[in-house]
C-alpha positions in Angstrom: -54.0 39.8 -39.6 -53.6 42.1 -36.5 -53.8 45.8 -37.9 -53.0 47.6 -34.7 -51.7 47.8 -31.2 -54.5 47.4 -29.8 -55.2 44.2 -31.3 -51.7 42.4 -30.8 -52.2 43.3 -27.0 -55.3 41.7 -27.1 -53.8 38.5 -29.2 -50.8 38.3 -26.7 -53.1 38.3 -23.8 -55.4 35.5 -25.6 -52.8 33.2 -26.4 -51.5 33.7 -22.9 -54.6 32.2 -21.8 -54.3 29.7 -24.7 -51.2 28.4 -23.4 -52.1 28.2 -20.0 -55.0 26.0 -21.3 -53.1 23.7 -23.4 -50.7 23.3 -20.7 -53.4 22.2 -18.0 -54.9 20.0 -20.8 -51.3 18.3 -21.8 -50.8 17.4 -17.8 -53.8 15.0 -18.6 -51.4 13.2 -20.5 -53.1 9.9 -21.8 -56.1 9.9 -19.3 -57.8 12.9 -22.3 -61.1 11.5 -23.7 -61.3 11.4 -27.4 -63.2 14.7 -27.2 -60.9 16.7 -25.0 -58.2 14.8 -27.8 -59.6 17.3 -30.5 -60.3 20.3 -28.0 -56.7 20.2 -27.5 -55.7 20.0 -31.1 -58.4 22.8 -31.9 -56.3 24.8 -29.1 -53.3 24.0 -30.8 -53.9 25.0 -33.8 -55.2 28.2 -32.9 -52.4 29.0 -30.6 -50.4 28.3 -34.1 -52.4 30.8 -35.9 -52.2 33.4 -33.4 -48.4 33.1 -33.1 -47.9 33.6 -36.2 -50.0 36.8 -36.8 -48.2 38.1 -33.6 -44.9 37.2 -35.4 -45.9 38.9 -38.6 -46.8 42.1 -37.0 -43.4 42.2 -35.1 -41.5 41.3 -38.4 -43.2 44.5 -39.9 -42.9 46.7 -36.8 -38.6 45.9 -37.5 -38.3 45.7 -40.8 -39.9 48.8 -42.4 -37.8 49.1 -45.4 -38.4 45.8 -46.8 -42.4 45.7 -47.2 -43.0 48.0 -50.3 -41.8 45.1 -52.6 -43.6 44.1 -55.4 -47.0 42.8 -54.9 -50.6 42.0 -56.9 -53.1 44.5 -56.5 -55.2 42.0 -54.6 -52.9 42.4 -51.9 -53.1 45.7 -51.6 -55.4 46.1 -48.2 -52.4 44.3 -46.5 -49.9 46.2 -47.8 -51.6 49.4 -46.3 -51.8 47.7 -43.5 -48.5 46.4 -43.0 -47.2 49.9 -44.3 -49.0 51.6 -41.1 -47.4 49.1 -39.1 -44.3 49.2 -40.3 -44.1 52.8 -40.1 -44.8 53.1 -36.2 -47.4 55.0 -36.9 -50.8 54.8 -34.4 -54.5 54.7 -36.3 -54.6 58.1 -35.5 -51.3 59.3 -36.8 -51.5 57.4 -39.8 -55.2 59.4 -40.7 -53.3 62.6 -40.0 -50.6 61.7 -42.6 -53.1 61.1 -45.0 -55.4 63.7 -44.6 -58.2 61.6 -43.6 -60.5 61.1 -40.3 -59.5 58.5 -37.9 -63.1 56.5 -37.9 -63.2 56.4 -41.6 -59.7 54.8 -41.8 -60.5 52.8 -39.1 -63.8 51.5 -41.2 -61.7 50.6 -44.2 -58.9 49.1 -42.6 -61.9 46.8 -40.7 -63.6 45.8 -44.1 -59.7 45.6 -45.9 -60.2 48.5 -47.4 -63.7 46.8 -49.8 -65.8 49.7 -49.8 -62.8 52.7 -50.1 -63.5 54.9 -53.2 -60.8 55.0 -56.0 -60.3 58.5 -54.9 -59.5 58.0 -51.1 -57.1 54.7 -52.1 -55.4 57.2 -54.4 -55.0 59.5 -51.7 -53.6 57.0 -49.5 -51.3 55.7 -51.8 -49.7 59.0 -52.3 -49.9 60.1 -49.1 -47.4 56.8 -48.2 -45.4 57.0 -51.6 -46.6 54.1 -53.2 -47.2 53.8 -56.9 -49.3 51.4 -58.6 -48.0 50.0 -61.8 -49.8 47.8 -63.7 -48.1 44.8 -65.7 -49.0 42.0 -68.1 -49.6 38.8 -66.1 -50.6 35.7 -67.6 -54.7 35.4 -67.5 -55.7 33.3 -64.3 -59.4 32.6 -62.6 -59.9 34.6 -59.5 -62.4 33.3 -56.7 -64.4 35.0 -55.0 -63.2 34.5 -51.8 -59.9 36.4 -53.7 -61.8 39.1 -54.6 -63.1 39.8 -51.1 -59.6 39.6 -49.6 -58.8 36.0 -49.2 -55.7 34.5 -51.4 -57.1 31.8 -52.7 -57.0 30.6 -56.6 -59.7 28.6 -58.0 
């Protein structure tokens, strides 16, 4: 997920390059050895990827009223993200809203928010007026690449 400017300038200017790449590759045409067959594929694929993470974060940065919907907790470190995003709001601004230093939010978004005390979360939360309700969902396994941010159900 890109989580700031920064970063989709960075992804814009890669898949630039990506494209370019592809394109001198695809003017090959059938003349591509089996091995430059699945370079280009690879290429593909990641210019796929990166498209639509650059899609998703313009989607937030236009629709800002439609992201606090209803979510599970385990997707909470996006929905901060995509909250800060959708809000306009620089890394910098967005620590000032919520009262905390610009490195430390900066080290929680980067580890998706893993290692943030129950206090801080709660801090953010409020500071971006989101409330936390907790319901009765049927009982499911959870992986643990779920646990440590990945949506994935064993």
């Amino acid at each position: 997920m890109i989580k700031n400017e920064k970063q989709y300038k960075i992804t814009n200017k890669k898949l630039a390059i990506l494209h370019e790449k592809i394109a001198e590759m695809k003017s090959e045409g059938d003349r591509l050895s089996l091995t430059r067959q699945l370079v280009l594929n690879s290429l593909l694929d990641m210019s796929t990827d990166m498209e639509n993470e650059v899609a998703e974060y313009d989607f937030l940065k236009k629709n800002k009223k439609n992201i606090l919907k209803s979510r599970s907790l385990y997707e909470l470190p996006s929905l901060i993200t995509e909250y800060k995003i959708a809000s306009g709001l620089t890394q910098k601004e967005f620590s000032k809203k919520i009262g905390m230093k610009e490195q430390q939010f900066q080290r929680y978004e980067a580890e998706n928010f893993q290692g943030i005390s129950f206090k801080n979360l709660l801090k953010i939360l409020q500071a971006i007026g989101l409330d936390v309700m907790i319901m009765d969902t049927p009982i499911r396994k959870i992986s643990k690449k779920e646990v440590h941010g990945k949506k994935t159900i064993a």
